[in-house]
C-alpha positions as CSV (number, residue, x, y, z in Angstrom):
1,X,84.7,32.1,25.4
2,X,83.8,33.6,22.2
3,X,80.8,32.9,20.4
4,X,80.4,32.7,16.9
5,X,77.9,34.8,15.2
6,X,75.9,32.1,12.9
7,X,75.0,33.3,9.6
8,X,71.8,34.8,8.4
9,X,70.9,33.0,5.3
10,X,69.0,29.7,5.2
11,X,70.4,27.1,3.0
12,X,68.2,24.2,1.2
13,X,68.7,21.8,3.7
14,X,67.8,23.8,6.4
15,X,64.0,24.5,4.3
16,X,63.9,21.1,4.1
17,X,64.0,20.3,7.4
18,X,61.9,23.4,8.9
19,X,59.0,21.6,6.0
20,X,59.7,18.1,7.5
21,X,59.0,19.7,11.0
22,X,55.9,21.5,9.7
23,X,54.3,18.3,8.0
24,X,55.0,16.3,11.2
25,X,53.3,18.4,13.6
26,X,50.1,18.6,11.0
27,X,50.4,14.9,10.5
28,X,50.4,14.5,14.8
29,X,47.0,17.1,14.7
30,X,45.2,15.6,12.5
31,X,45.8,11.7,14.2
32,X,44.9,13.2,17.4
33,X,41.5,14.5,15.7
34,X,41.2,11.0,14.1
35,X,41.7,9.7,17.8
36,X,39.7,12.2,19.4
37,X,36.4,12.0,17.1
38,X,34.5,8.5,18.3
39,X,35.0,9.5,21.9
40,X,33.4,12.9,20.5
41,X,30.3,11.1,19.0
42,X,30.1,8.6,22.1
43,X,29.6,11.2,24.5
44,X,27.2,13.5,22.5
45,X,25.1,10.9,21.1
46,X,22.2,13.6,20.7
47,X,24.0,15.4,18.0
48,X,24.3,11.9,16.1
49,X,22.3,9.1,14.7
50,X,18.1,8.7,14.2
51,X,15.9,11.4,16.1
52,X,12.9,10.7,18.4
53,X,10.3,12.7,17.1
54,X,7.0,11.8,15.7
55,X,6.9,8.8,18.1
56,X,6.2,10.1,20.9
57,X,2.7,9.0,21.0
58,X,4.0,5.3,21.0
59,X,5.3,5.9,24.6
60,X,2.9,3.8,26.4
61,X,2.1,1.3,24.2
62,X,2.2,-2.7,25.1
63,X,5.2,-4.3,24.8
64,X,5.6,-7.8,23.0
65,X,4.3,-10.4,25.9
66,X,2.0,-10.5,28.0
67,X,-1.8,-12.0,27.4
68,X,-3.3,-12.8,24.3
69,X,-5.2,-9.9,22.3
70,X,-3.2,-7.1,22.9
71,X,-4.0,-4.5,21.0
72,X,-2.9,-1.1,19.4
73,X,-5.8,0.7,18.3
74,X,-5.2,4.2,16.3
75,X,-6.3,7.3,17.6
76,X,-8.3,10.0,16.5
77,X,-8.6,10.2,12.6
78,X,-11.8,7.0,11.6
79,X,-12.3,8.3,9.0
80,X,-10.3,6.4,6.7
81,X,-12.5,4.5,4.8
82,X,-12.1,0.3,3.6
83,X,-11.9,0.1,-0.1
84,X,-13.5,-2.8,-1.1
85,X,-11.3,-6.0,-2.3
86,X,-13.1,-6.3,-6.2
87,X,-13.1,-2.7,-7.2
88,X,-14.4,-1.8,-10.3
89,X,-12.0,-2.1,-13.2
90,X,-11.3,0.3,-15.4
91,X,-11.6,-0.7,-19.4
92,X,-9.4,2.1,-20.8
93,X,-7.2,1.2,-23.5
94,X,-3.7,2.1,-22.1
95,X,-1.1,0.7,-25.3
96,X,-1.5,0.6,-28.9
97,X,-3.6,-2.3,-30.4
98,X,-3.7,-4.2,-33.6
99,X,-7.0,-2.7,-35.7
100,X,-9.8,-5.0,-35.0
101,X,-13.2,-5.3,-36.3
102,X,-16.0,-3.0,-34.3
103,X,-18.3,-6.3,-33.6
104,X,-15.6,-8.1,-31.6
105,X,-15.0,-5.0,-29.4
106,X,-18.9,-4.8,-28.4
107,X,-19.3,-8.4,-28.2
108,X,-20.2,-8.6,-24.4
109,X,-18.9,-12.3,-24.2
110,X,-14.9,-11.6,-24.3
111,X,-13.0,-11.8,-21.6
112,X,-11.7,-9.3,-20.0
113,X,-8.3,-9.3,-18.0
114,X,-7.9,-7.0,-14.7
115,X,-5.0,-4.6,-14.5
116,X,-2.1,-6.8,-12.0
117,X,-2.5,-6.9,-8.8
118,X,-1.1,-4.9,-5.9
119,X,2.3,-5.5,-4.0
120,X,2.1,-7.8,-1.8
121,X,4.6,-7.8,1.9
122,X,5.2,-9.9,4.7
123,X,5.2,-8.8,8.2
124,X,8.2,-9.8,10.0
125,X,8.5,-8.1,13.4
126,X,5.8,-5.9,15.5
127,X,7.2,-4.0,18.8
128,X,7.0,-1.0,20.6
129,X,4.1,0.3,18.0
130,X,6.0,-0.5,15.1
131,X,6.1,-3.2,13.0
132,X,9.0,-4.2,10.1
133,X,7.7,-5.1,7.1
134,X,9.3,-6.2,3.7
135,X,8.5,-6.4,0.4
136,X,10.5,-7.0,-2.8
137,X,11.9,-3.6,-2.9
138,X,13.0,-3.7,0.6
139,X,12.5,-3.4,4.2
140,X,10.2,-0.6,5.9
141,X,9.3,0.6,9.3
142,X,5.9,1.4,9.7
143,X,3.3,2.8,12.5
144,X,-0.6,3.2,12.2
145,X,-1.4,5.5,10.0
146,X,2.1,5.3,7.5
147,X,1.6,4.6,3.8
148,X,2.5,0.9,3.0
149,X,4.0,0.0,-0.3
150,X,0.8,-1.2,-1.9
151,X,-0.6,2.7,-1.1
152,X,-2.8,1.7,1.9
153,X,-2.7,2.6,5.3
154,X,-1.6,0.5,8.1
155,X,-4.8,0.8,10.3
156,X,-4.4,-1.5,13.2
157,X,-2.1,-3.9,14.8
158,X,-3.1,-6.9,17.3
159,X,-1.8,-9.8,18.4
160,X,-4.2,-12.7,18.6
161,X,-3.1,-16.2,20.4
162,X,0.5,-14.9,20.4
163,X,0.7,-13.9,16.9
164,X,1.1,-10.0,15.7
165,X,-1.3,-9.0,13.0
166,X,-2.0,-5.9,10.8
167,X,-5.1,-4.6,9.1
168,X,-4.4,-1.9,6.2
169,X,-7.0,0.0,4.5
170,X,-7.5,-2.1,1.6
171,X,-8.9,-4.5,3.9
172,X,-6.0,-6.7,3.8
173,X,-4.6,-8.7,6.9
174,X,-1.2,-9.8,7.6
175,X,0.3,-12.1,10.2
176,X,3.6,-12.9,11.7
């Protein structure tokens, strides 16, 4: 039996197909990476999602439960002082203004109208030293010590008669 010597040169068809063969096999990789990349990320969980550190001082505190007047009481830095609720306000002029006579602006009897208010939140959820709080802008999670949206600091949080509540450095309290 003779065989036939098959010739060298490669026609179009046979490009197409060695192309078709050649996208396949890349087309196979790449679902098996697709297949293979969850299973990745559920058995190295470390090297994915929110990291531990910074709380590490929350490890023993009390959980939600328990007997009334738990508490969660900051350590170390009391020196963050209370600003009082009716601080001063300040009378400077911050926007343009129609030209007024001299005598109205000394008169002692006008009213005067305080700068608005601060933002005001609502706590919704306290556990494990943390507690979620939300405000127009959002939702934030907060622990002693973290800046709040009206730029106090969450001092303490206790829970009272079943009920979690927070005291920030503007002397505000708020409940559950």
């Amino acid at each position: 039996m003779k065989f036939k010597k098959r010739d060298k040169t490669t026609t179009a068809a046979d490009a197409a197909r060695q192309f078709d063969r050649v996208l396949t096999g890349g087309l196979i990789a790449v679902a098996a990476a697709a297949a293979a990349l969850p299973w990745y990320v559920f058995l190295n969980p470390e090297k994915f999602g929110m990291s531990g550190r910074g709380w590490e001082a929350l490890m023993n505190v009390p959980q939600r439960g328990g007997g009334d007047g738990e508490a969660v009481i900051p350590h170390g830095d009391d020196s963050a002082a209370i600003e009082p609720k009716d601080a001063v306000v300040d009378n400077v002029i911050t926007a343009t203004v129609p030209a007024i006579d001299k005598d109205i602006i000394s008169d002692s009897s006008a009213v005067q109208q305080p700068f608005p208010g601060g933002v005001n939140f609502k706590l919704l959820h306290v556990s494990n030293g943390r507690a979620l709080i939300e405000d127009k802008s959002g939702m934030f999670l907060v622990q002693i010590g973290s800046i709040l949206p009206d730029e106090s600091k969450l001092l303490s949080m206790t829970k009272v008669d079943g009920r979690w509540k927070i005291v920030t450095s503007a002397g505000e309290l708020y409940s559950e």
